[in-house]
VEXVORO-946644 format. One record per residue: residue in three letters; x, y, z of N, C-alpha, C in turn. Coordinates in steps of 0.02 Angstrom, whole numbers, padded with zeros to 5 digits, always signed. Last residue first. Layout:
<pts>
AlaXYZXYZXYZ/...
</pts>
This chain:
<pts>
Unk-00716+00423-00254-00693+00495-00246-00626+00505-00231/Unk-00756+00303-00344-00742+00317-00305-00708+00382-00276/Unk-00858+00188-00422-00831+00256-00427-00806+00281-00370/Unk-00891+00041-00521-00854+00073-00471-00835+00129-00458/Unk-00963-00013-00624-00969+00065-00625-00965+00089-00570/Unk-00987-00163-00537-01001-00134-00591-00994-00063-00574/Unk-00857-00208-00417-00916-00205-00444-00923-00155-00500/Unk-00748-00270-00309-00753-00277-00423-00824-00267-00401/Unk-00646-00141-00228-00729-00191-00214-00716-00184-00291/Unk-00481-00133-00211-00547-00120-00251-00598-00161-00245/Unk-00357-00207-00202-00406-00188-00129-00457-00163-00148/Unk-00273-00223-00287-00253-00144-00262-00322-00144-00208/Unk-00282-00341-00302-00225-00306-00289-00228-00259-00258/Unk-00433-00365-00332-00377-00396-00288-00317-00380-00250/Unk-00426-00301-00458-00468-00276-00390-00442-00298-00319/Unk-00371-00383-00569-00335-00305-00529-00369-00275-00479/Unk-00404-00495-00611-00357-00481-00542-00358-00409-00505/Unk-00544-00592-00685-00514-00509-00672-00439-00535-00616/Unk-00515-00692-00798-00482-00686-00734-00464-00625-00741/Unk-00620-00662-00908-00588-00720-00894-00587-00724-00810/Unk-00592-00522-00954-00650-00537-00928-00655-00618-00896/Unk-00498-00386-00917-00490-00465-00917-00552-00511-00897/Unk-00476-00260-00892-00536-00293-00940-00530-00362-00962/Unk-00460-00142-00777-00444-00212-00795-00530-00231-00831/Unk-00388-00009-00797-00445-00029-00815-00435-00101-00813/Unk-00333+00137-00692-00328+00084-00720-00390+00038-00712/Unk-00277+00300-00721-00344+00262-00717-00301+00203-00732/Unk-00213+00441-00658-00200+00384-00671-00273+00329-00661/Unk-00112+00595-00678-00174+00557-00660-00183+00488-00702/Unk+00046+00611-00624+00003+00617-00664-00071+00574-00639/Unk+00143+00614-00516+00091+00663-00522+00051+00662-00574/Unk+00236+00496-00497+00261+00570-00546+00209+00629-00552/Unk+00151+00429-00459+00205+00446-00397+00246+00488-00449/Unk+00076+00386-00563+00030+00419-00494+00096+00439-00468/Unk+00163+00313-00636+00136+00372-00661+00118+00402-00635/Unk+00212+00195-00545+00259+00238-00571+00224+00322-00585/Unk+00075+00143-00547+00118+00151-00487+00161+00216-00499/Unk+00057+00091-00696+00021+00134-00633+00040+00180-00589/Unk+00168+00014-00703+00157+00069-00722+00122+00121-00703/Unk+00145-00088-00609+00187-00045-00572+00175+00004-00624/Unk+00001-00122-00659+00016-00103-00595+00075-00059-00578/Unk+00045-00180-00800-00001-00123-00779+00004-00078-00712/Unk+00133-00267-00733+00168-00246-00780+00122-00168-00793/Unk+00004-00381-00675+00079-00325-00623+00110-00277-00665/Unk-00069-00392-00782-00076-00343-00739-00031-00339-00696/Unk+00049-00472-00865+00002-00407-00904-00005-00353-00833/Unk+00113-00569-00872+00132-00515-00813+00111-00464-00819/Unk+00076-00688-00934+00123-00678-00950+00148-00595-00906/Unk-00053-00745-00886+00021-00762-00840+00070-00753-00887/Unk-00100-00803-01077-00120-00788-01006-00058-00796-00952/Unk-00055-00740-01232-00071-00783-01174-00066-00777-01105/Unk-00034-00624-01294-00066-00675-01341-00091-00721-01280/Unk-00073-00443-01196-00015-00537-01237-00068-00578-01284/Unk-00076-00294-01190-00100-00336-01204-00052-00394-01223/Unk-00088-00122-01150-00053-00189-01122-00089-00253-01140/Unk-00111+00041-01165-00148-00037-01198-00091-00075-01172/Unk-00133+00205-01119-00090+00179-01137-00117+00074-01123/Unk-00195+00338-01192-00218+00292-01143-00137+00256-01173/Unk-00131+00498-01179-00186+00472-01139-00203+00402-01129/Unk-00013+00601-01223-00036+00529-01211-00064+00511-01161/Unk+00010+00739-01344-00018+00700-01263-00040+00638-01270/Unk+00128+00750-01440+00074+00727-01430+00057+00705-01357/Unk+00305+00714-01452+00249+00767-01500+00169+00777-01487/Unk+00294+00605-01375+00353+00698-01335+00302+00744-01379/Unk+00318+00480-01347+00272+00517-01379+00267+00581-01357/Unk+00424+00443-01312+00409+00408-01371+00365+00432-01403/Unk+00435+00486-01169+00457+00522-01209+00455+00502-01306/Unk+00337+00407-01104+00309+00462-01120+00358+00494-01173/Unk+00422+00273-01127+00344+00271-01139+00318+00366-01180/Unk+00530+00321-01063+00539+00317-01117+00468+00310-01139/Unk+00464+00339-00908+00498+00394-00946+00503+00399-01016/Unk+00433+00192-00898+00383+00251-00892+00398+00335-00956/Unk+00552+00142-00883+00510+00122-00944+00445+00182-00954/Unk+00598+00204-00787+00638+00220-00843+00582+00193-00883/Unk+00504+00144-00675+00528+00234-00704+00546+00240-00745/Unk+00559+00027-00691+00488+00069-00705+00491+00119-00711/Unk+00668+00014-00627+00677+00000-00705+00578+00014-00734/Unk+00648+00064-00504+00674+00101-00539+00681+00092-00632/Unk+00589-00050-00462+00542+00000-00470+00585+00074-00519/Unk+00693-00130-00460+00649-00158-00515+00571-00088-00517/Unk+00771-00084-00358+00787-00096-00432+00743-00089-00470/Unk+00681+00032-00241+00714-00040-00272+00739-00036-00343/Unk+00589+00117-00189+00685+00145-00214+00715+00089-00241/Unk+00482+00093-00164+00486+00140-00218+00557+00143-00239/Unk+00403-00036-00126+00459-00042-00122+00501+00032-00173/Unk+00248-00037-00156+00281-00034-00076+00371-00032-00074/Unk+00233-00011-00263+00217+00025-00199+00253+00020-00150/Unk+00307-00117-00312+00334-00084-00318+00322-00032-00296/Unk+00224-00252-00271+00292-00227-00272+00334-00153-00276/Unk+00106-00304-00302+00119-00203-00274+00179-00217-00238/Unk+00112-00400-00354+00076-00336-00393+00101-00280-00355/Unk+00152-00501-00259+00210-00478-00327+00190-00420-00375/Unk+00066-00464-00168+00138-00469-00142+00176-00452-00213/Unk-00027-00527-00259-00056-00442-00231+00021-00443-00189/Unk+00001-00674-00273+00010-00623-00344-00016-00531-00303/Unk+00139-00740-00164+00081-00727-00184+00063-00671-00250/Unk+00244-00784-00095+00233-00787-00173+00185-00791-00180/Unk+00338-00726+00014+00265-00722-00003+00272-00724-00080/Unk+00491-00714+00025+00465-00793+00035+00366-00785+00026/Unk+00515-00577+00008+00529-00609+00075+00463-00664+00094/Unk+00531-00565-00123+00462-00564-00091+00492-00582-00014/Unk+00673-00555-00150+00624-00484-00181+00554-00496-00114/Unk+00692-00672-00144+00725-00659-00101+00689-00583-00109/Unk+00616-00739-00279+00597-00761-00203+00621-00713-00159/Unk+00628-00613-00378+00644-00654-00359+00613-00688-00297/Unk+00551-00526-00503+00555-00537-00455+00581-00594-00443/Unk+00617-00498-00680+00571-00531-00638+00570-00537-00571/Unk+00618-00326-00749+00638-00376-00693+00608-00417-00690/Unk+00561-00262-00850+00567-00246-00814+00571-00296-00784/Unk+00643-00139-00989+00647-00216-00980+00600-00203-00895/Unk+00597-00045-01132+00613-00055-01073+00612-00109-01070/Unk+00554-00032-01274+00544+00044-01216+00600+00023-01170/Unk+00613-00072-01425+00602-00091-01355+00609-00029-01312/
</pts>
């Protein structure tokens, strides 16, 4: 096990239980607990692979609303605010979210400068 990372609470959202409120948690909240237990998962992530550059990193469950893309998100989050470069891919072909969140128009071969 890399890491644990929190579940948000009601009292976390100041009462918005919405999913782009519980995705960019941790933008918007950089010194919190639960952004700090991202960092550490971040940290151990990269240091797991100390011998070797690590380029992509896979998040996947067996079932759906288990916290795939917030769990992507704050990693995200975490990696851009350490300076690394940072892509994220939502390939949830079902129920995209991650355009939602982060305010991205979902269109095909989105590019953006």
């Amino acid at each position: 096990m890399l890491g644990v990372i929190p579940q948000l609470t009601p009292a976390d959202l100041d009462g918005k239980n919405d999913d782009r409120t519980r995705d960019m948690y941790v933008h918007e909240n950089p010194k919190s607990s639960i952004a700090e237990c991202c960092r550490s998962l971040r940290t151990n992530i990269l240091f797991s692979a100390a011998d070797r550059e690590l380029k992509t990193i896979v998040v996947c469950s067996a079932n759906q609303r288990e916290g795939k893309t917030t769990s992507v998100i704050y990693l995200g989050t975490t990696m851009a605010q350490s300076g690394q470069r940072t892509l994220l891919i939502d390939t949830d072909m079902r129920r995209p979210r991650l355009h939602k969140s982060t305010g991205v128009a979902l269109t095909r071969g989105c590019r953006t400068s």
